[in-house]
Every structure is written in C-alpha cells, then in structure tokens.
PDB file of N, CA, C and O in Angstrom:
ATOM      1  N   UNK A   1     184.695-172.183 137.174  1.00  0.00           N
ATOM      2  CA  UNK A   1     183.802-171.422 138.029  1.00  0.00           C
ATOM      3  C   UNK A   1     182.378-171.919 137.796  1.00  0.00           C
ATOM      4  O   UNK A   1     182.008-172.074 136.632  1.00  0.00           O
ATOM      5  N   UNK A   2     181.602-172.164 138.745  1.00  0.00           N
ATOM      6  CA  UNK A   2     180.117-172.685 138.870  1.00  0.00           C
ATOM      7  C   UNK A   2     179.350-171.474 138.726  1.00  0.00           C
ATOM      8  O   UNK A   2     179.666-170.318 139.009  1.00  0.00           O
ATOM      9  N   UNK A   3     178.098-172.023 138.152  1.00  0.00           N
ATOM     10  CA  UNK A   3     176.925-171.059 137.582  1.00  0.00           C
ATOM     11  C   UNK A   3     176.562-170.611 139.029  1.00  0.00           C
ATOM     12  O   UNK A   3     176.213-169.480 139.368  1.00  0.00           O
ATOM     13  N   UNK A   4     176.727-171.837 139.907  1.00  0.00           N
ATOM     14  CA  UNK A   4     175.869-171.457 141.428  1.00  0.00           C
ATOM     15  C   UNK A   4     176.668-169.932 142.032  1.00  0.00           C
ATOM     16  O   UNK A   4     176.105-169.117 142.762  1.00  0.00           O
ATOM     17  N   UNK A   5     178.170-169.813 141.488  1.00  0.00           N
ATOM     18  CA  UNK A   5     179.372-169.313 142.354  1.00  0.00           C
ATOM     19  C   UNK A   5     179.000-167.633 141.547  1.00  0.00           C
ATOM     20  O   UNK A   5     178.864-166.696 142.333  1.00  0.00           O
ATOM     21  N   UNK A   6     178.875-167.381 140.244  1.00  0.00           N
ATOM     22  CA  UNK A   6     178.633-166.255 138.972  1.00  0.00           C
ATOM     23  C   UNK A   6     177.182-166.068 139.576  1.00  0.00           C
ATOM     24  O   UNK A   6     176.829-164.936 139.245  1.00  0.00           O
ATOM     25  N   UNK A   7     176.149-166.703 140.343  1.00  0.00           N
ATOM     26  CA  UNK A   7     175.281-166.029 140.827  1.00  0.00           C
ATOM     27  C   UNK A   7     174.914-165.262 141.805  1.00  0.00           C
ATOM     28  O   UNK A   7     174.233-164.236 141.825  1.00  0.00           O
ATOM     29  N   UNK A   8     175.595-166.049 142.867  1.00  0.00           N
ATOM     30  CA  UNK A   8     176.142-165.404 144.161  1.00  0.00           C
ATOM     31  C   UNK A   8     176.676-163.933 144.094  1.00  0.00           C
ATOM     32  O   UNK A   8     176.139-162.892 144.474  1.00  0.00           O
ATOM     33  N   UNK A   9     177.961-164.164 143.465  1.00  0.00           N
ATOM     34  CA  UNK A   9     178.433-162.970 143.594  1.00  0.00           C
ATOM     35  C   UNK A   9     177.921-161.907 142.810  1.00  0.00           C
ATOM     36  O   UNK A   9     178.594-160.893 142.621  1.00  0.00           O
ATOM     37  N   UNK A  10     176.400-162.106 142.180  1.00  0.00           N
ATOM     38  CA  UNK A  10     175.813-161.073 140.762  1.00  0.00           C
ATOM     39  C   UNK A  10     174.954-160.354 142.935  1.00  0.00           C
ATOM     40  O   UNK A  10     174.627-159.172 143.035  1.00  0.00           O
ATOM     41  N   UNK A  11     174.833-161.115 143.934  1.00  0.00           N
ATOM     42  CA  UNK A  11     174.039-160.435 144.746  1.00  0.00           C
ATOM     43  C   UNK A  11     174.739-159.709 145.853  1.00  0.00           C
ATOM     44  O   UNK A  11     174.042-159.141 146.693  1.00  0.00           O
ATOM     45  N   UNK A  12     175.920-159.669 145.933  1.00  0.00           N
ATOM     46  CA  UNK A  12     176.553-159.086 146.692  1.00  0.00           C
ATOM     47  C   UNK A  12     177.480-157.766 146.155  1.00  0.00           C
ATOM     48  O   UNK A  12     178.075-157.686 145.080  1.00  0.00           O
ATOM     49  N   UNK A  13     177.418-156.805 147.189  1.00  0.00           N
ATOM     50  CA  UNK A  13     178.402-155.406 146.652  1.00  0.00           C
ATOM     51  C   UNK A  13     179.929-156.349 146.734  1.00  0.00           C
ATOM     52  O   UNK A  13     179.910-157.220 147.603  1.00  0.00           O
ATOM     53  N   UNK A  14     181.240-156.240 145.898  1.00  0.00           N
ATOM     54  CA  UNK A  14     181.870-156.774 146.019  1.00  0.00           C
ATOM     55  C   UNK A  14     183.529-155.718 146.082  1.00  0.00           C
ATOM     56  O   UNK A  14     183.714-154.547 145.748  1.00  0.00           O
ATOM     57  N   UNK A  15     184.247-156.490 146.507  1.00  0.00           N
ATOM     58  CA  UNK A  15     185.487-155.271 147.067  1.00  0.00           C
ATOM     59  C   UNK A  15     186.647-156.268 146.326  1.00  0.00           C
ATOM     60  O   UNK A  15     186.641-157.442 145.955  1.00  0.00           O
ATOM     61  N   UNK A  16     187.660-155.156 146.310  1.00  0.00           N
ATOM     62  CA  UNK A  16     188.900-156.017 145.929  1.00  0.00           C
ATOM     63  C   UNK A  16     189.903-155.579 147.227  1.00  0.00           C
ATOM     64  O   UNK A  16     189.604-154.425 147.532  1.00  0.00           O
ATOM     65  N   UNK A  17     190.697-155.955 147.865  1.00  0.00           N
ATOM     66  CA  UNK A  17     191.054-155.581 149.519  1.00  0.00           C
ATOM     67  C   UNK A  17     192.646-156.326 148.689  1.00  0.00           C
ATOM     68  O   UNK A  17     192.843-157.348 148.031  1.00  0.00           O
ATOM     69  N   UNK A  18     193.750-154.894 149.279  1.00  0.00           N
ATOM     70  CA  UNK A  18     194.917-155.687 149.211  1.00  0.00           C
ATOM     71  C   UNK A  18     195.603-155.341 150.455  1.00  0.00           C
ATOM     72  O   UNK A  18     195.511-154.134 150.682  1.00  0.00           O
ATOM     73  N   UNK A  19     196.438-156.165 151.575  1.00  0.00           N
ATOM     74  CA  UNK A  19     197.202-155.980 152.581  1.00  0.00           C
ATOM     75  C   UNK A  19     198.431-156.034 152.762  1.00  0.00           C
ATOM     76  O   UNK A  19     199.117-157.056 152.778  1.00  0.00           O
ATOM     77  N   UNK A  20     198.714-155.148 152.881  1.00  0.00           N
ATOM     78  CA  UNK A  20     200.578-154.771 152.953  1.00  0.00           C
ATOM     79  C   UNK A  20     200.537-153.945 154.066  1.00  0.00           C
ATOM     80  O   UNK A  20     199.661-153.096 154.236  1.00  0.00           O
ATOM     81  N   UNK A  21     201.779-154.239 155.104  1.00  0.00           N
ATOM     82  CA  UNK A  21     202.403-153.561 155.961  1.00  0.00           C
ATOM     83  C   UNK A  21     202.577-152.083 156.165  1.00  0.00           C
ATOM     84  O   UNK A  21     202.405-151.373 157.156  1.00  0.00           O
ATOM     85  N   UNK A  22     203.048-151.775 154.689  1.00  0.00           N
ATOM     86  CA  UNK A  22     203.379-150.263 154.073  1.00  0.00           C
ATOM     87  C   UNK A  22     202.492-150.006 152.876  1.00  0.00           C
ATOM     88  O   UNK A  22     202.685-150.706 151.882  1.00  0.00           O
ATOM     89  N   UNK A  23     201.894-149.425 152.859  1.00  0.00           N
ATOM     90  CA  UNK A  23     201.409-148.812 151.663  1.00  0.00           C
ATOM     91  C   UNK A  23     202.953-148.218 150.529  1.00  0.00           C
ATOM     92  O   UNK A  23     203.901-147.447 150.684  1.00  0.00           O
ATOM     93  N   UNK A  24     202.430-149.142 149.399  1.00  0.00           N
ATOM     94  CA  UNK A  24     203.762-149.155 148.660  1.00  0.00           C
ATOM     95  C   UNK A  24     203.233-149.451 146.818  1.00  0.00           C
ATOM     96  O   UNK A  24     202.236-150.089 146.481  1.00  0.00           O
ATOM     97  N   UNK A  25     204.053-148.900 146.047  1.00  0.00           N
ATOM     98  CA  UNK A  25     203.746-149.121 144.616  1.00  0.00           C
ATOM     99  C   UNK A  25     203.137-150.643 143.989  1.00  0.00           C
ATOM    100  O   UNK A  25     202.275-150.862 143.138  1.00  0.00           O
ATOM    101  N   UNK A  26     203.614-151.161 144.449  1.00  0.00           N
ATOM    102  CA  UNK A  26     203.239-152.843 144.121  1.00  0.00           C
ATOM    103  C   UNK A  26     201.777-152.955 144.615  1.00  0.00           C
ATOM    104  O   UNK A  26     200.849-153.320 143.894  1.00  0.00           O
ATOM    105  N   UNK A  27     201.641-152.538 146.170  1.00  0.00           N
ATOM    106  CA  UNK A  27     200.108-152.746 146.378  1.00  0.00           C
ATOM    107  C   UNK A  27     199.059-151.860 145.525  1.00  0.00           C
ATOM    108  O   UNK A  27     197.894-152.203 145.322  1.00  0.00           O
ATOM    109  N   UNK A  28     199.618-150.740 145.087  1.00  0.00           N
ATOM    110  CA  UNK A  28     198.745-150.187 144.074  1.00  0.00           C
ATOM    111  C   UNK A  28     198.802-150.647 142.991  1.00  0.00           C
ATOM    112  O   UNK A  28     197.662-150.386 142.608  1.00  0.00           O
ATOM    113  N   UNK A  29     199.355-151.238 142.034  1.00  0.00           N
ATOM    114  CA  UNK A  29     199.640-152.374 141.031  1.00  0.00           C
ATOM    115  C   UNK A  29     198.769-153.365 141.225  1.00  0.00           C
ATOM    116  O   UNK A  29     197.901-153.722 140.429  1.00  0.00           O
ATOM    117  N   UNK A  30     199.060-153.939 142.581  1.00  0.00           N
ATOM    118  CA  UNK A  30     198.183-155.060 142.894  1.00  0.00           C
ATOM    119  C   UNK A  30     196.719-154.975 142.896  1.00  0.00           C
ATOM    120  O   UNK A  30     195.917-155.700 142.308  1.00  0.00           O
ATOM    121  N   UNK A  31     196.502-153.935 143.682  1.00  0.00           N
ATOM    122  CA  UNK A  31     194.497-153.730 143.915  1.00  0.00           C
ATOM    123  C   UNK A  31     193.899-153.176 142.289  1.00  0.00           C
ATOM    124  O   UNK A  31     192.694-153.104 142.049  1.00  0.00           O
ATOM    125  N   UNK A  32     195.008-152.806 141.245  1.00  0.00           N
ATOM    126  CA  UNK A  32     194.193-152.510 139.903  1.00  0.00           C
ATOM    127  C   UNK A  32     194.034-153.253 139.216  1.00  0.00           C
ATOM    128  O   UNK A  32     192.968-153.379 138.614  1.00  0.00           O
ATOM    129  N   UNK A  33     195.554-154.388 138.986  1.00  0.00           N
ATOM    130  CA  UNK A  33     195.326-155.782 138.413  1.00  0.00           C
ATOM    131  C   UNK A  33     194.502-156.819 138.904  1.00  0.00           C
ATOM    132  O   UNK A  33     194.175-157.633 138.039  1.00  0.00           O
ATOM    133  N   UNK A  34     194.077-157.023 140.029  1.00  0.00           N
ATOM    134  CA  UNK A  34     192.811-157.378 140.768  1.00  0.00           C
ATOM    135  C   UNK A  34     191.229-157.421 140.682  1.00  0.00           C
ATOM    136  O   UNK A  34     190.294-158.208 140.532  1.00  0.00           O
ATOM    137  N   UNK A  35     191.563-155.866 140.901  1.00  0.00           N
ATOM    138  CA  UNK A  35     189.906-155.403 140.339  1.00  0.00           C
ATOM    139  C   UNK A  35     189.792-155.782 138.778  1.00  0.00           C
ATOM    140  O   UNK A  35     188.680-156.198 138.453  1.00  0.00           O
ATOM    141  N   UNK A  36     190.621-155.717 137.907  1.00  0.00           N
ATOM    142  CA  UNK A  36     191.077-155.517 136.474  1.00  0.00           C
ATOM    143  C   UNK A  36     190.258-157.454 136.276  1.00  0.00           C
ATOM    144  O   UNK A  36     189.230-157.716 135.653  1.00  0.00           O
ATOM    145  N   UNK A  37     190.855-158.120 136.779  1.00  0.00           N
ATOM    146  CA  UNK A  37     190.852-159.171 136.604  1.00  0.00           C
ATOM    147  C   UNK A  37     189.826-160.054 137.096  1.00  0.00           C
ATOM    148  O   UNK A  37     189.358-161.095 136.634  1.00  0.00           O
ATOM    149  N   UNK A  38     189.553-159.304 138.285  1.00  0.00           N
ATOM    150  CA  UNK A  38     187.662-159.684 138.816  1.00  0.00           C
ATOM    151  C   UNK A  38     186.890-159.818 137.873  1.00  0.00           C
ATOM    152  O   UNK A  38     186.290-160.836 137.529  1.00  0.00           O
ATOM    153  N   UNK A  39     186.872-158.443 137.264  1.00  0.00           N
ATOM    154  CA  UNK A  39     185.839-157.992 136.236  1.00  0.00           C
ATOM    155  C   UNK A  39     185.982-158.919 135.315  1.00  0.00           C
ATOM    156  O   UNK A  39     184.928-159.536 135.159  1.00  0.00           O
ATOM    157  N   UNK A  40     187.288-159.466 134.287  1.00  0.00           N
ATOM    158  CA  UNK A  40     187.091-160.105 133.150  1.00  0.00           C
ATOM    159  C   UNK A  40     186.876-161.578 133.900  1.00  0.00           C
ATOM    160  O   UNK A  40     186.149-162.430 133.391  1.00  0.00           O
ATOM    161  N   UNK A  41     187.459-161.759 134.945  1.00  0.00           N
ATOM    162  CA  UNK A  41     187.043-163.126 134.825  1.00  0.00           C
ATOM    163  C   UNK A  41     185.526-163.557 135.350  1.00  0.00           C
ATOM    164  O   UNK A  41     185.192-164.737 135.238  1.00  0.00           O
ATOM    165  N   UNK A  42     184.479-162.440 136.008  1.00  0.00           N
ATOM    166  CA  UNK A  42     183.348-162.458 136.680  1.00  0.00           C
ATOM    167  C   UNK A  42     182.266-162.037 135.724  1.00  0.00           C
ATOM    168  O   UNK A  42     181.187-162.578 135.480  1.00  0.00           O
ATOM    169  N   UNK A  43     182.888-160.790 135.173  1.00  0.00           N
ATOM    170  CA  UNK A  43     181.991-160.177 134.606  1.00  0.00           C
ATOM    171  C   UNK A  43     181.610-158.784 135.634  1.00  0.00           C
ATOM    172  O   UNK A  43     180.853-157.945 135.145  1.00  0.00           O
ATOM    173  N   UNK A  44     181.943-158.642 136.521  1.00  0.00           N
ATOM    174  CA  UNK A  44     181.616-157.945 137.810  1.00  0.00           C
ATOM    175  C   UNK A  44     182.817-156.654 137.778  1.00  0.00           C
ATOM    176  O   UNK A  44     184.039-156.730 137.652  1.00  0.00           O
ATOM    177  N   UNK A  45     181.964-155.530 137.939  1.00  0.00           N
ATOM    178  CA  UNK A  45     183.299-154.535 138.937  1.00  0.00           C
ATOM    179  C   UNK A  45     182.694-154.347 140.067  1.00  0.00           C
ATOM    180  O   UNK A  45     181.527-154.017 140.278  1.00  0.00           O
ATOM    181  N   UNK A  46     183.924-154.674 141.105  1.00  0.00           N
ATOM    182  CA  UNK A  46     183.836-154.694 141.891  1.00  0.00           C
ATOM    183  C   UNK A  46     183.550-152.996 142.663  1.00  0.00           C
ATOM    184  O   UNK A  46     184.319-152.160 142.189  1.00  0.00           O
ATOM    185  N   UNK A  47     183.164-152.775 143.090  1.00  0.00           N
ATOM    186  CA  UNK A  47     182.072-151.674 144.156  1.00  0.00           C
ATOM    187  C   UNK A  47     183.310-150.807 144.436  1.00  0.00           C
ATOM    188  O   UNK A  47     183.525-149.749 143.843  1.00  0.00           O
ATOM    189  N   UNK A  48     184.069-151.303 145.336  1.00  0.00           N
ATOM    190  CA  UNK A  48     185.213-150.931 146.241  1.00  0.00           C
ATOM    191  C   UNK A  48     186.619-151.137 145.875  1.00  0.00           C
ATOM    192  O   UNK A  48     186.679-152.002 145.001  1.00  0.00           O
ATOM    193  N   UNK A  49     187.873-150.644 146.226  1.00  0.00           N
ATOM    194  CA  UNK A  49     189.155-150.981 145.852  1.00  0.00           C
ATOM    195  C   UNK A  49     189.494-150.567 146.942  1.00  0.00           C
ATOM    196  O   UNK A  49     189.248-149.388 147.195  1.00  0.00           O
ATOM    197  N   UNK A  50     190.300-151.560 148.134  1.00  0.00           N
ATOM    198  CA  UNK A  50     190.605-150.496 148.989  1.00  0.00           C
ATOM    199  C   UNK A  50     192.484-151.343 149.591  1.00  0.00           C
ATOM    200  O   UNK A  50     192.627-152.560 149.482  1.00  0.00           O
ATOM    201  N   UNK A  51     193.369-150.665 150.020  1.00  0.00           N
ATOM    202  CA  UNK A  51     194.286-151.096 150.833  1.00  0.00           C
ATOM    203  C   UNK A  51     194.471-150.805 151.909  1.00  0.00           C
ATOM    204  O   UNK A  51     194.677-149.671 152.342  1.00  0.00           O
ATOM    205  N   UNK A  52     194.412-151.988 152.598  1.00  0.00           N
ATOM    206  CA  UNK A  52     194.446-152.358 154.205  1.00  0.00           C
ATOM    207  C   UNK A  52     196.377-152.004 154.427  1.00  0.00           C
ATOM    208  O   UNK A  52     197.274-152.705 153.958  1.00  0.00           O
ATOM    209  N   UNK A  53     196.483-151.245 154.929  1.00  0.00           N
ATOM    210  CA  UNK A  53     198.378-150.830 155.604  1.00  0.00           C
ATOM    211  C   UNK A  53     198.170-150.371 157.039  1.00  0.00           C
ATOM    212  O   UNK A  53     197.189-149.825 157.544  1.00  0.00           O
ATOM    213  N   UNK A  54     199.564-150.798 157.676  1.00  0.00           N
ATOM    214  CA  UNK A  54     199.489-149.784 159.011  1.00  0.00           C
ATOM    215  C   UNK A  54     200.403-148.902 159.113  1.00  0.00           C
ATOM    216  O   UNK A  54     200.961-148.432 160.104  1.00  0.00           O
ATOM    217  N   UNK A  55     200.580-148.603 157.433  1.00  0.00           N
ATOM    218  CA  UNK A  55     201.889-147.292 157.631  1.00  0.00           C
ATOM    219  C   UNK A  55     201.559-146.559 155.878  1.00  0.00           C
ATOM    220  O   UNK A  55     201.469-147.021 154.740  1.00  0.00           O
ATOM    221  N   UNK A  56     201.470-145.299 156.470  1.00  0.00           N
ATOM    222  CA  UNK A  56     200.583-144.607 154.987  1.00  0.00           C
ATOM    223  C   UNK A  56     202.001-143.972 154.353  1.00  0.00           C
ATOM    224  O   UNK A  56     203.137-144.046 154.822  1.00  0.00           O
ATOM    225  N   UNK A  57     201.573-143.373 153.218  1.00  0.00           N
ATOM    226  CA  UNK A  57     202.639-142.139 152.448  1.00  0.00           C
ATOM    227  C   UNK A  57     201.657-141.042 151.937  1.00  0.00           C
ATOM    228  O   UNK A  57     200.615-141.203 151.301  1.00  0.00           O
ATOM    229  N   UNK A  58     202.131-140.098 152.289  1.00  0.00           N
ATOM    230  CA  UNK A  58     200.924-138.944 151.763  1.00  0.00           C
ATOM    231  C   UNK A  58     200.806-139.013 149.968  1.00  0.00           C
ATOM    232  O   UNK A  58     199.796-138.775 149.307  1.00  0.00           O
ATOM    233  N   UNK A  59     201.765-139.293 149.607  1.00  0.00           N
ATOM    234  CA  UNK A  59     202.197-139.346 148.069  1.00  0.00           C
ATOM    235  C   UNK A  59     201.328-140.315 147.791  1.00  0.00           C
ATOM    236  O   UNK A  59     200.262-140.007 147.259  1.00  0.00           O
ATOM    237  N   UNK A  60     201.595-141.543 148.072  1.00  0.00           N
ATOM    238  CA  UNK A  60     200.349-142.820 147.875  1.00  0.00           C
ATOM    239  C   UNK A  60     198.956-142.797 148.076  1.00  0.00           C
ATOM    240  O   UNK A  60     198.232-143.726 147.716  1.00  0.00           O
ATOM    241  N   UNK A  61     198.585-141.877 148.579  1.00  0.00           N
ATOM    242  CA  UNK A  61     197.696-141.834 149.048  1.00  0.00           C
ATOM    243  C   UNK A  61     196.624-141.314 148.593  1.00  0.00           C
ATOM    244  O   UNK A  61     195.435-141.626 148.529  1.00  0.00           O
ATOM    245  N   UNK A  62     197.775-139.800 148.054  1.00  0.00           N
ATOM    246  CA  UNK A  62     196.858-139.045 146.953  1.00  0.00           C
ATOM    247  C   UNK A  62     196.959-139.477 145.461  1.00  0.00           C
ATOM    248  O   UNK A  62     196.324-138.861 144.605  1.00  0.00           O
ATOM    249  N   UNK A  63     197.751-140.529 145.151  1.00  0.00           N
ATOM    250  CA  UNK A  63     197.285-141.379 143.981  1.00  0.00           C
ATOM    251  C   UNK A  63     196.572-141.917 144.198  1.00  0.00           C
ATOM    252  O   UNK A  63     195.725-141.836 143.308  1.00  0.00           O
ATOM    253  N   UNK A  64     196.169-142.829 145.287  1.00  0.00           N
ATOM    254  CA  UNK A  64     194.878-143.671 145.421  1.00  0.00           C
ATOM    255  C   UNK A  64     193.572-143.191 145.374  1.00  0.00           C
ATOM    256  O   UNK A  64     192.640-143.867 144.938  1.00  0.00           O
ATOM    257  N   UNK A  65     193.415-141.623 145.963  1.00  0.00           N
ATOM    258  CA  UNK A  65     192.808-141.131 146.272  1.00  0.00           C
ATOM    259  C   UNK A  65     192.298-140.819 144.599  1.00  0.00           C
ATOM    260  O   UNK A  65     191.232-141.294 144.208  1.00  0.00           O
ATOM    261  N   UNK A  66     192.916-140.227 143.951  1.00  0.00           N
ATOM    262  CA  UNK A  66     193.099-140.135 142.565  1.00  0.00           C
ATOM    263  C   UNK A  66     192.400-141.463 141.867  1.00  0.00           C
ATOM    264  O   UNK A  66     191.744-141.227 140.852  1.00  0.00           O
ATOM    265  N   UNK A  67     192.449-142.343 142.152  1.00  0.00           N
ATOM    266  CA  UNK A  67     192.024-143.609 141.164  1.00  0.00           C
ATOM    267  C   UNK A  67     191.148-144.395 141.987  1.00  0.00           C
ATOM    268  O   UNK A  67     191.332-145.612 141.969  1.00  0.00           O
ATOM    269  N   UNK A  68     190.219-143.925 142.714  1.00  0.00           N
ATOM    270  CA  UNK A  68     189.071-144.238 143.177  1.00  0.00           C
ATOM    271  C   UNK A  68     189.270-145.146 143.870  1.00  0.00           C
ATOM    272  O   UNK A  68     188.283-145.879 143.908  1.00  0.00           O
ATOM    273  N   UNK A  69     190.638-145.721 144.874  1.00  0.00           N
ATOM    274  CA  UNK A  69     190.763-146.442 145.589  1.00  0.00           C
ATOM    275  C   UNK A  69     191.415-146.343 146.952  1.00  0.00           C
ATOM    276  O   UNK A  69     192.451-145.712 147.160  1.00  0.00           O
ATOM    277  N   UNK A  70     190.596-147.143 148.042  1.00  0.00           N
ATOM    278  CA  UNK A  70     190.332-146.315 149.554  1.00  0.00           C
ATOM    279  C   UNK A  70     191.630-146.717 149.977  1.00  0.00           C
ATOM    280  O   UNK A  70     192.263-147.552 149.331  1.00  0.00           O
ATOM    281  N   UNK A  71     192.293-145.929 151.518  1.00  0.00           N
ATOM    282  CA  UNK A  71     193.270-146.454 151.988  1.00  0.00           C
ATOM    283  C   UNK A  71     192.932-146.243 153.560  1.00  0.00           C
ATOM    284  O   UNK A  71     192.792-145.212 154.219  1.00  0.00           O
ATOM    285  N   UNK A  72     192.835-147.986 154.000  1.00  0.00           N
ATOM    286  CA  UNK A  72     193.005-147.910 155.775  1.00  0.00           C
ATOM    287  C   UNK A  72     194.070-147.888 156.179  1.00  0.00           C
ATOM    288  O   UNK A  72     194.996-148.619 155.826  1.00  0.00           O
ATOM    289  N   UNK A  73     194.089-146.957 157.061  1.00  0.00           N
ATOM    290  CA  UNK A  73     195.024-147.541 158.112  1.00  0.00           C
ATOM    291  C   UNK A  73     195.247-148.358 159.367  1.00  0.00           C
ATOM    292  O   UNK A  73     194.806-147.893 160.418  1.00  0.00           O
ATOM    293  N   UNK A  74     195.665-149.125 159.378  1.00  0.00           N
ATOM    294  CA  UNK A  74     195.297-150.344 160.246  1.00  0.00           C
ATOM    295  C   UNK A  74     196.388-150.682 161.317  1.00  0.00           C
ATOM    296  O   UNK A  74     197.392-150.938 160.653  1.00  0.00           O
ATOM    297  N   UNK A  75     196.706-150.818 162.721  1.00  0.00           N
ATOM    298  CA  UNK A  75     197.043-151.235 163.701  1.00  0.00           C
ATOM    299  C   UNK A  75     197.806-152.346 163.124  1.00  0.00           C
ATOM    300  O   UNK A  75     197.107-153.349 162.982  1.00  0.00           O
ATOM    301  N   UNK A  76     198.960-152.471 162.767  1.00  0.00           N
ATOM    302  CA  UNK A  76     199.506-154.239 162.429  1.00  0.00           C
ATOM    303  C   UNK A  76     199.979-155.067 163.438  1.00  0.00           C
ATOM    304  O   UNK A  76     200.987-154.633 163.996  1.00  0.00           O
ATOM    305  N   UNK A  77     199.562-156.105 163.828  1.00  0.00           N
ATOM    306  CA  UNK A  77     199.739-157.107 164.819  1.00  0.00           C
ATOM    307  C   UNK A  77     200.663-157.765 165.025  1.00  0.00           C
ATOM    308  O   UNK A  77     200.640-158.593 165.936  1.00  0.00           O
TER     309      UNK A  77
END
C-alpha cells in the first residue's frame, strides 16, 4: 500500500458496503470482517457498515440494526 493511497483515504468518510441478493448470515459476517480488517490494515474505521439486498429478514435486520450496521433495500436487476 502507497503512502500516496494511506493519505487519501485519511480524507475521505469511508464505508464498508456488502451486496447480496438476500440479506443473510454470511453477509453479516462479511461487512464485520471487512470493516474489522479495513481498520487493521488502514489504520481507519470506517464511518459506515452498510448491506446493499433486495430481499430483507426482520430478524437480520434487527441484528444489524443492533451492531451499528445499515440495511438497503435495493431493486435487484
């Protein structure tokens, strides 16, 4: 990683975004080991945690909701 690349991102709010079809256990796995891993490898936490789905679970949701991470719902193409 470049000094130019660790500066950049010291100026921007930064997000960790995971996309799945269904909002499902793995994508919540995924967006914590993510953010988790931003941070050690940046130095950075990231601002935002959010999952992009076009099919929710109320159950998922209110765990996410629970661990400070957003959930869209999105139109899938």
């Amino acid at each position: 990683m470049s000094a130019e690349f660790k500066e950049l991102i010291k100026k921007y709010s930064i997000e960790t975004i995971e996309v799945k079809k269904e909002i499902n256990r793995t994508a919540i796995g995924q967006i914590i080991a993510g953010t988790d891993l931003f941070e050690k490898d940046y130095g950075i936490v990231p601002s935002r945690k959010v999952i992009l789905c076009s099919v929710g679970d109320e159950a998922l949701q209110w765990v996410c909701s629970k661990r400070g991470i957003a959930v869209e719902i999105i139109p899938w193409q």
